[in-house]
BAMIMI-46123 format. One record per residue: x, y, z of N, C-alpha, C in turn; residue in one letter; residue number from 0. Coordinates in Angstrom, 3 decimals, padded with zeros to 6 digits. Atoms other than C-alpha are relative to their C-alpha. Last residue first. Layout:
residues N
> X, Y, Z, X, Y, Z, X, Y, Z, a, NUM
...
//
This chain:
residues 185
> -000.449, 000.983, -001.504, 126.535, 096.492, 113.564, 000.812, 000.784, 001.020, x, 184
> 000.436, 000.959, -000.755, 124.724, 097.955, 111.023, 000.201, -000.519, 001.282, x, 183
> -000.424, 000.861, -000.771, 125.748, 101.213, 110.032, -000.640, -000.999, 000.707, x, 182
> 000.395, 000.249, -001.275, 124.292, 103.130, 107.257, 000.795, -001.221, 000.622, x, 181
> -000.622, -000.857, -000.836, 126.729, 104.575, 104.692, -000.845, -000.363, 001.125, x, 180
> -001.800, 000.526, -000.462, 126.370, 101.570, 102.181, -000.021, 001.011, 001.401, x, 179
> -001.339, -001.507, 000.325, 122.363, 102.460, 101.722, 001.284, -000.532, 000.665, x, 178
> -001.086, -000.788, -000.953, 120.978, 098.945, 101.785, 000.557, 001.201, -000.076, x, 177
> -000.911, -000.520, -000.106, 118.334, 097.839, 098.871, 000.751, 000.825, 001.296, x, 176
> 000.506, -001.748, -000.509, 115.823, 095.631, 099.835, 001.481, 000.669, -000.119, x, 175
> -001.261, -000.355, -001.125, 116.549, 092.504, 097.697, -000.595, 001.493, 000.413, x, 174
> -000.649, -001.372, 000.425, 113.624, 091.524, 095.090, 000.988, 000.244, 001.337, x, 173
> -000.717, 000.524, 001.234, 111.584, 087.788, 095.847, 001.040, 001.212, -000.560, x, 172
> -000.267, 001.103, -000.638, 109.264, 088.252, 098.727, 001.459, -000.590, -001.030, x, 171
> -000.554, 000.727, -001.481, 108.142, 091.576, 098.825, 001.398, -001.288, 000.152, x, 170
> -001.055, -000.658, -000.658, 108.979, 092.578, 095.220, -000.047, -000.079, 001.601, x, 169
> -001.404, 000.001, 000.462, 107.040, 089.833, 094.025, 001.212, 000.649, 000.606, x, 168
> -000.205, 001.121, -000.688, 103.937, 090.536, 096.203, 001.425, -000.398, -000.447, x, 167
> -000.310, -000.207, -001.160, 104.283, 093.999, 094.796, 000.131, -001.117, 001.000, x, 166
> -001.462, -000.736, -000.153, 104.735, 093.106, 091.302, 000.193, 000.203, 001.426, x, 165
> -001.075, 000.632, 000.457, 101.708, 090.938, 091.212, 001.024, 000.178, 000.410, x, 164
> 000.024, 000.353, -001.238, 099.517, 093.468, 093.127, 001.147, -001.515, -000.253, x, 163
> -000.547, -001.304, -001.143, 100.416, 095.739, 090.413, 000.177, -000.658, 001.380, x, 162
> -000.922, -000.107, -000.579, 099.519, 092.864, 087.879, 000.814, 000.577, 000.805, x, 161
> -000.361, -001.586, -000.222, 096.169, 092.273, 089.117, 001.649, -000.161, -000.558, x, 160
> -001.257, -000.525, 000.330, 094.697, 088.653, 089.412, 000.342, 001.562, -000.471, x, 159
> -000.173, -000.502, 001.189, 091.249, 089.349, 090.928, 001.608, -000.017, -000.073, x, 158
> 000.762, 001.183, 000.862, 090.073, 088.423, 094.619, 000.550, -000.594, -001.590, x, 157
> 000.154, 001.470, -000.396, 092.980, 090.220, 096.225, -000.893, -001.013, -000.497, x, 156
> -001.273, 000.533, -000.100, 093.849, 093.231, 094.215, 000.127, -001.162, 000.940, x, 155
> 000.187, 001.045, -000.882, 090.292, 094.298, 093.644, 001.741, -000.694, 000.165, x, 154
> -000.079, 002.103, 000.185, 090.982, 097.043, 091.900, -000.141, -000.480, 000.711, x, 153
> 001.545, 000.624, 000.382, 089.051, 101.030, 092.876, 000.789, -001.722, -000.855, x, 152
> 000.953, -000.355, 001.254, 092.535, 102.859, 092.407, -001.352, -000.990, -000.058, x, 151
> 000.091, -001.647, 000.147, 093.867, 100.961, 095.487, -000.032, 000.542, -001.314, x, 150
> 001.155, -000.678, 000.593, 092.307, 097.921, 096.579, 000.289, 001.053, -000.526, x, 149
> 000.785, 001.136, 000.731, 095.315, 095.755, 097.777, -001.275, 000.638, -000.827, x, 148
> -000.560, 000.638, 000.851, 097.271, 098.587, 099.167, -000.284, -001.029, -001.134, x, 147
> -000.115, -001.384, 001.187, 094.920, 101.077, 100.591, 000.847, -001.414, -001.240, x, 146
> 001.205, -000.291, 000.418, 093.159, 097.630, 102.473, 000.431, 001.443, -001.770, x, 145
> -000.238, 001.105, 000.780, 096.904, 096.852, 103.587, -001.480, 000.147, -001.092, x, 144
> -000.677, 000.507, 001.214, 097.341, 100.051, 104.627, -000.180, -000.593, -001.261, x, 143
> 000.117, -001.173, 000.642, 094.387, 100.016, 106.777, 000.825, 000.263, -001.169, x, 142
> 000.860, 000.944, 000.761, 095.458, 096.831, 108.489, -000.442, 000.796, -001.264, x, 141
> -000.510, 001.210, 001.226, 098.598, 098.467, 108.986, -000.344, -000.564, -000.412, x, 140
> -000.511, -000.708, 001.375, 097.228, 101.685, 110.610, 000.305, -000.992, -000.778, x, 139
> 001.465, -000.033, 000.491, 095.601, 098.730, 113.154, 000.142, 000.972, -001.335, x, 138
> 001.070, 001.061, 000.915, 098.677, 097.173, 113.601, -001.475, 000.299, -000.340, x, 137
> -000.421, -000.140, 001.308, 100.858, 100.348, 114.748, -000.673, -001.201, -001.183, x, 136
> 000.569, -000.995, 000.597, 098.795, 100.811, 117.976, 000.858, 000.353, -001.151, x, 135
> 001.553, 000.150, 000.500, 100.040, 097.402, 118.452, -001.010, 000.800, -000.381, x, 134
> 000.520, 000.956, 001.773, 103.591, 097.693, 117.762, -001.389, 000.021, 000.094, x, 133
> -000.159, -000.661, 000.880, 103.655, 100.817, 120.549, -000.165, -000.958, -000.976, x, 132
> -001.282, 000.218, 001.117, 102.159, 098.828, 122.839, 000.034, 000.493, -000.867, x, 131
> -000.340, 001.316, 000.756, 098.747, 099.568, 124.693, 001.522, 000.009, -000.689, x, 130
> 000.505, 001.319, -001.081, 097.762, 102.094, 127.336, 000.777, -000.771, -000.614, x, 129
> 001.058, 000.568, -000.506, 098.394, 104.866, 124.636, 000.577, -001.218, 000.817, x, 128
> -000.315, 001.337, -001.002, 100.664, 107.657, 123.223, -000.696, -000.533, 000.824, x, 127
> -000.040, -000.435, -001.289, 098.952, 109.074, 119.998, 000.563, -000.607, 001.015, x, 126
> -001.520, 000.128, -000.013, 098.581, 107.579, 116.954, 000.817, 000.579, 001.387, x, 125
> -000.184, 000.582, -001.261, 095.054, 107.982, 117.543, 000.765, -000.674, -000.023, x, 124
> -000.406, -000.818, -001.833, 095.566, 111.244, 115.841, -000.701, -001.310, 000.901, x, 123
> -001.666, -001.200, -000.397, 096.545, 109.908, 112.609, -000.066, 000.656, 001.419, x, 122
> -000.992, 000.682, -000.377, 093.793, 107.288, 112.545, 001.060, 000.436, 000.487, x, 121
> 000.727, 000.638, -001.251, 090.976, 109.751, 112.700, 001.528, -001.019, 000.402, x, 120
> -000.219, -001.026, -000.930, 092.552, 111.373, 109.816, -000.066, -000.425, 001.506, x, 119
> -001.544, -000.507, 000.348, 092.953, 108.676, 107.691, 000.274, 000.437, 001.001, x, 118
> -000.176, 000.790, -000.090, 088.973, 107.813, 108.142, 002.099, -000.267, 000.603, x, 117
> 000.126, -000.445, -000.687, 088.606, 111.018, 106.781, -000.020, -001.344, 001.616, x, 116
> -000.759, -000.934, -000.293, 089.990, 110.330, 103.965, -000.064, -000.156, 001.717, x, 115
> -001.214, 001.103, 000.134, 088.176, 106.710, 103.495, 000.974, 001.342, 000.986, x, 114
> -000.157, 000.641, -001.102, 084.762, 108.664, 104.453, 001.470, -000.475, 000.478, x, 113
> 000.007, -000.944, -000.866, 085.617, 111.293, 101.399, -000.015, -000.490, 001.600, x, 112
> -001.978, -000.680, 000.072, 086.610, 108.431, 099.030, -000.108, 001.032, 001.387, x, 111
> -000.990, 000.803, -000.533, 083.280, 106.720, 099.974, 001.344, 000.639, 000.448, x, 110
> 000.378, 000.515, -001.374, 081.435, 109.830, 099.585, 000.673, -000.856, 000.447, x, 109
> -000.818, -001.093, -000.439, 083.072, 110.375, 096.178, 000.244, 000.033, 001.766, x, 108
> -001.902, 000.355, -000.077, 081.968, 106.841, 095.394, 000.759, 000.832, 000.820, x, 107
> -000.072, 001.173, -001.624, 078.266, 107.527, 096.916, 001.685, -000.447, -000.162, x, 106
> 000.233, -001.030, -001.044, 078.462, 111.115, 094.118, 000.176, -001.538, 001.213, x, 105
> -001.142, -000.482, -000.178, 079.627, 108.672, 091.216, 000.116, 000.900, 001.259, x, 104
> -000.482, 000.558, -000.392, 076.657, 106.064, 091.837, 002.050, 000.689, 000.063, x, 103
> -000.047, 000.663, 000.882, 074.143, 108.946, 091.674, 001.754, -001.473, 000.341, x, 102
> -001.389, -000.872, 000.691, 072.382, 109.588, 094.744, 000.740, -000.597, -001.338, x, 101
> 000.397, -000.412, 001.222, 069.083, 108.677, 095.534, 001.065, 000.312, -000.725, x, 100
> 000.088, -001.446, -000.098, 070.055, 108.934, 099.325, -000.420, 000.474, -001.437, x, 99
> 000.394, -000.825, -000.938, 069.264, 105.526, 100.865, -000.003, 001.773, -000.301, x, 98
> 001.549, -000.023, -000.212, 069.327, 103.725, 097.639, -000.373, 000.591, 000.955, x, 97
> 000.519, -000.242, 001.049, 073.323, 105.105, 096.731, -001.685, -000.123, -000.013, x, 96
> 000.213, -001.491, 000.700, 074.266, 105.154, 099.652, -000.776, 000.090, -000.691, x, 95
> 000.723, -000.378, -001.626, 073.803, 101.379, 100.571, -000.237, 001.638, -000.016, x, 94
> 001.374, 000.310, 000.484, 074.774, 100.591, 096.785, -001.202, 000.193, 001.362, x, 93
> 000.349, -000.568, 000.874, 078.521, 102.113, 097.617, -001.564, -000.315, -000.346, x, 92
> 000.011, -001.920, -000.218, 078.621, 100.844, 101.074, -000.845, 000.670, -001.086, x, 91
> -001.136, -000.402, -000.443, 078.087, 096.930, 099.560, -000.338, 001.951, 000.429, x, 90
> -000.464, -001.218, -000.008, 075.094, 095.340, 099.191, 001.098, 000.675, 000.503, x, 89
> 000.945, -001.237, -001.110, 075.178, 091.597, 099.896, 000.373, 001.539, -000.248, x, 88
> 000.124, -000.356, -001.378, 076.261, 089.466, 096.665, -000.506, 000.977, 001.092, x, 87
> 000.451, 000.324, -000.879, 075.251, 088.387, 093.810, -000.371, 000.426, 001.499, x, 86
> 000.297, 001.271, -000.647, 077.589, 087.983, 091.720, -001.004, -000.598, 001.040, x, 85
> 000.169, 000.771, 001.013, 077.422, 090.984, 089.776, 000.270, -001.474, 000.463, x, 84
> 000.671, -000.311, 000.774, 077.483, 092.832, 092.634, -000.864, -000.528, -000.959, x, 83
> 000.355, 000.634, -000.543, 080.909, 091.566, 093.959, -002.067, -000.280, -000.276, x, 82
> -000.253, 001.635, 000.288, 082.112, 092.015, 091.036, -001.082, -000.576, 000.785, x, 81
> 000.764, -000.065, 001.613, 080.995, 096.141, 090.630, -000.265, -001.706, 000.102, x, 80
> 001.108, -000.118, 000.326, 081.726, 096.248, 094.785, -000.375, -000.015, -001.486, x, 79
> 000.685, 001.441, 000.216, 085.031, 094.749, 095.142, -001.471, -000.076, -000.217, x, 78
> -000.811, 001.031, 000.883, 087.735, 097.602, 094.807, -000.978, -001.193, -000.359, x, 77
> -000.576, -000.513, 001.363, 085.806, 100.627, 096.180, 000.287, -001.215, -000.929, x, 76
> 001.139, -000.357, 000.552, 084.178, 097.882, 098.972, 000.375, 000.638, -001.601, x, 75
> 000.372, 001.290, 000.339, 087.922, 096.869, 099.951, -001.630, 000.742, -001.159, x, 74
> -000.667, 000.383, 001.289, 088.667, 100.149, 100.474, -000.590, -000.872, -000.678, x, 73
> 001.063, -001.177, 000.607, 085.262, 101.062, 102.621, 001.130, 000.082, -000.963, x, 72
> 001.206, 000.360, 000.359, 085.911, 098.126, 104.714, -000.007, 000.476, -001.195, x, 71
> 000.386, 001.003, 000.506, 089.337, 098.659, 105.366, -000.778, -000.322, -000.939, x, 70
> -000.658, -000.743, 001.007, 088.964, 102.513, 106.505, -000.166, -001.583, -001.175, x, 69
> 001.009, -000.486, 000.670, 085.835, 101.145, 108.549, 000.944, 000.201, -001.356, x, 68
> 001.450, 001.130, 000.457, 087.926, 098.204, 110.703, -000.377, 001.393, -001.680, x, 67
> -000.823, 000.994, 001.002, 090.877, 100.832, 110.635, -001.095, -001.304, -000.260, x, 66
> -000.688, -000.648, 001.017, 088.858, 103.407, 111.933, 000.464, -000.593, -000.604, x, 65
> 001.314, -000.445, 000.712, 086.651, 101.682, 114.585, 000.366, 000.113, -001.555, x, 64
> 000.338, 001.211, 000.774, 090.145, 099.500, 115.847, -001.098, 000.419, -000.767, x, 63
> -001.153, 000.294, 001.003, 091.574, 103.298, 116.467, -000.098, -001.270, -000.800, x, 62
> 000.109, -000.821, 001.346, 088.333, 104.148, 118.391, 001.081, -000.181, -001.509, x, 61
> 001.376, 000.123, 000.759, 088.282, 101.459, 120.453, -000.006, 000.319, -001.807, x, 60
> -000.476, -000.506, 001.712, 091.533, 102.031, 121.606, -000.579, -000.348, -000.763, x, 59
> -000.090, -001.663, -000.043, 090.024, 102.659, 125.452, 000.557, 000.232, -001.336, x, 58
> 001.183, -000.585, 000.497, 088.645, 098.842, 125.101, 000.115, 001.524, -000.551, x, 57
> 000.397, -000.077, 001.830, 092.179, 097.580, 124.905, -001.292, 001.011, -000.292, x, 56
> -000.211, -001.213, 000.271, 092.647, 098.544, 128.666, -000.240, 000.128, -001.545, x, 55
> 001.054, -001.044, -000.924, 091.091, 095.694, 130.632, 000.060, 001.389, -000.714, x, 54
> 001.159, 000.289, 000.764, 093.682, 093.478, 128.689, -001.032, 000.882, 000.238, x, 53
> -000.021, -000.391, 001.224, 096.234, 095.654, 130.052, -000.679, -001.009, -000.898, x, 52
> 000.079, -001.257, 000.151, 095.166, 094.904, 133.264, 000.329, 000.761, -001.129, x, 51
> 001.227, -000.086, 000.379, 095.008, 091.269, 132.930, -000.535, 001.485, -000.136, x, 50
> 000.553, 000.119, -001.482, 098.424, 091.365, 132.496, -001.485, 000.245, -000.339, x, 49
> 001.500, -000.537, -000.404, 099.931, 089.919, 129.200, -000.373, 000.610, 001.358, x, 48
> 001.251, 000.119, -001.579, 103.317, 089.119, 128.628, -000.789, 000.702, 000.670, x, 47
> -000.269, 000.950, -000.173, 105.312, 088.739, 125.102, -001.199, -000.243, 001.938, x, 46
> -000.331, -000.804, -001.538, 102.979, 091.659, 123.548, 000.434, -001.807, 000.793, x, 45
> -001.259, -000.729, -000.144, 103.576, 090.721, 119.857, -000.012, 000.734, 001.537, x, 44
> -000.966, 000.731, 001.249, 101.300, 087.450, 119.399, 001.615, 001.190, 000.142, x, 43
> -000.862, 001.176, -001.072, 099.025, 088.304, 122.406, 000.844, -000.293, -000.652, x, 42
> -000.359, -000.657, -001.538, 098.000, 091.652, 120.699, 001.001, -001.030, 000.583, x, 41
> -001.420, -000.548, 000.131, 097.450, 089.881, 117.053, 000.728, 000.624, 001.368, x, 40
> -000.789, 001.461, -000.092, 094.161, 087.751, 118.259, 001.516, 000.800, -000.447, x, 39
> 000.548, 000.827, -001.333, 092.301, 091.160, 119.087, 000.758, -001.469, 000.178, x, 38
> -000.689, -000.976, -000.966, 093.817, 093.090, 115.718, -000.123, -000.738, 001.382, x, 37
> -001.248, 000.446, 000.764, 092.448, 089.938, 113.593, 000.893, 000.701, 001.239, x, 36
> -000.358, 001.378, -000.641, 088.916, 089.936, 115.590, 001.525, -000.298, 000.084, x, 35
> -000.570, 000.077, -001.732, 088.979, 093.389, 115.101, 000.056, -001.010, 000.451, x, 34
> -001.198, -000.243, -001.130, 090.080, 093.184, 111.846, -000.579, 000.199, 001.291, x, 33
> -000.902, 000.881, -000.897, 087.186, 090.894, 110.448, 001.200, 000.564, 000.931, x, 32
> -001.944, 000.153, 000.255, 086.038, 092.603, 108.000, 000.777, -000.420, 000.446, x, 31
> -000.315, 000.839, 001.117, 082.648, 091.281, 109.040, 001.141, 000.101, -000.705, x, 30
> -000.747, 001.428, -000.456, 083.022, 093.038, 112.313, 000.159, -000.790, -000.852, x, 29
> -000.872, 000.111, -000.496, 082.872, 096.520, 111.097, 000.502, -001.263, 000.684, x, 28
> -001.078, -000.211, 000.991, 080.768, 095.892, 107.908, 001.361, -000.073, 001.052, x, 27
> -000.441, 001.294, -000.329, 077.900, 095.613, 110.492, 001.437, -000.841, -000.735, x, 26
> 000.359, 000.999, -001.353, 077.666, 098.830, 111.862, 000.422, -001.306, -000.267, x, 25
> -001.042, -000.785, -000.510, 078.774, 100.188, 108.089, 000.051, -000.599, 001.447, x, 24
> -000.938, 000.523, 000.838, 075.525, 098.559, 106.355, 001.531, 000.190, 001.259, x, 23
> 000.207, 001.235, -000.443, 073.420, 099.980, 109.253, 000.939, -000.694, 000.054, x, 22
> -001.198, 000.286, -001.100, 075.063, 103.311, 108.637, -000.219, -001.779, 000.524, x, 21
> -001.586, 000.028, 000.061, 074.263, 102.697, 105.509, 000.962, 000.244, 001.337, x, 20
> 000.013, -001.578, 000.223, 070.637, 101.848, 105.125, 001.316, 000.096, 000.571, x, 19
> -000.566, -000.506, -001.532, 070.593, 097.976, 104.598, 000.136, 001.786, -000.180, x, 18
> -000.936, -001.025, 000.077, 069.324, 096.601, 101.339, -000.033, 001.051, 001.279, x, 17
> 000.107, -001.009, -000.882, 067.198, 093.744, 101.678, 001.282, 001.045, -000.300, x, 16
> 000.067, -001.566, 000.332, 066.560, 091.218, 098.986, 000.018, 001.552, 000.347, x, 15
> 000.710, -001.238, -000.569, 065.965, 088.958, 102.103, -000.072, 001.034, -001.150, x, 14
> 001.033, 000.984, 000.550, 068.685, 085.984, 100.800, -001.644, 000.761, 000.161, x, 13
> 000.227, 000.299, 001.399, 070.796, 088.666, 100.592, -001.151, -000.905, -000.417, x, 12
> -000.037, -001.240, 000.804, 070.208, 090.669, 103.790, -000.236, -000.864, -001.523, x, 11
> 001.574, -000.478, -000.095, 069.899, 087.276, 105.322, -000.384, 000.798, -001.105, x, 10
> 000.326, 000.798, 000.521, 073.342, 086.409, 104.652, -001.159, 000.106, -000.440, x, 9
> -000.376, -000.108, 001.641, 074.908, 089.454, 105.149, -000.674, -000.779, -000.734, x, 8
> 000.654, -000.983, 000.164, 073.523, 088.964, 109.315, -000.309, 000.416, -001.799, x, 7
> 001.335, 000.037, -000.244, 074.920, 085.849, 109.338, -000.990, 000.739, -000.323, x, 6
> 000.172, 000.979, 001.447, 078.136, 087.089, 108.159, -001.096, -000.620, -000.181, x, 5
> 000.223, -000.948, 000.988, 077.574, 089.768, 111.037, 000.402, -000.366, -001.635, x, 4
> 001.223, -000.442, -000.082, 076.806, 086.789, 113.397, -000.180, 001.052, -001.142, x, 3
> 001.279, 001.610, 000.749, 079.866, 084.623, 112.226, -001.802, 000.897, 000.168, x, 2
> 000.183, 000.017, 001.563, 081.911, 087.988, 112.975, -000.686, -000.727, -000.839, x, 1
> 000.525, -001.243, 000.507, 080.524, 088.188, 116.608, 000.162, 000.095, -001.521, x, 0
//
């Protein structure tokens, strides 16, 4: 399915085509790839499967919709001027923008306003579900990662950045500070 909606991008470009936005958005959700990502992460933190709780993923649809779109529609903020200027397949922002005439600060706002709302949607399918509590915590986390890497409109993954510098740094390389008064052991 994601090779088809990279397929699909392909066209579009080689097509001069510009997609009308929910189109765009339809196909944006598998080309980001988390539901493939979320869909191969399940078996990784649920140690044993039944086929019955495979049978049940479908009902958290909505929570992979949201974090696929929230994703998307960071990323886009952060990678649409470059991506653009390279070439590439219309992004959200330029899918608005020819479908409604709008100016390119009014399809941003729009973005920002989807992203929100996007938020929201997530927060209440936080909810208790069918599936594992870590796993209805990996789709907010793809989401995250989208606020994190893109946030103020940078590209923080294509594009050196130092913010995204510092934060890879302070993952992997900085001590997490301990409060003394919590008890470990």
């Amino acid at each position: 399915m994601q090779s088809n909606a990279y397929f699909r991008e392909a066209q579009w470009v080689n097509n001069g085509y510009i997609p009308k936005f929910d189109e765009y958005l339809e196909n944006a959700l598998l080309s980001v790839g988390a539901p493939l990502l979320l869909g191969l992460v399940y078996p990784m933190i649920q140690q044993h499967i039944s086929k019955e709780e495979i049978d049940l993923i479908p009902e958290d649809v909505n929570l992979l919709h949201w974090a696929s779109i929230t994703f998307q529609l960071y990323d886009d903020m952060g990678t649409s001027k470059a991506e653009q200027q390279r070439g590439d397949v219309p992004k959200s922002i330029q899918c608005y923008m020819h479908e409604t005439g709008s100016s390119e600060e009014v399809a941003a706002n729009h973005i920002r306003d989807l992203i929100s709302d996007g938020w929201k949607e997530l927060n209440a399918g936080l909810k208790p579900t069918s599936l594992t509590k870590h796993y209805v915590g990996v789709a907010p986390n793809s989401a995250r990662a989208g606020a994190l890497m893109y946030h103020q409109d940078i590209d923080g993954f294509g594009e050196l950045h130092a913010r995204t510098d510092a934060h890879i740094t302070s993952l992997f390389f900085e001590p997490v500070p301990l409060n003394e008064s919590i008890n470990l052991g």
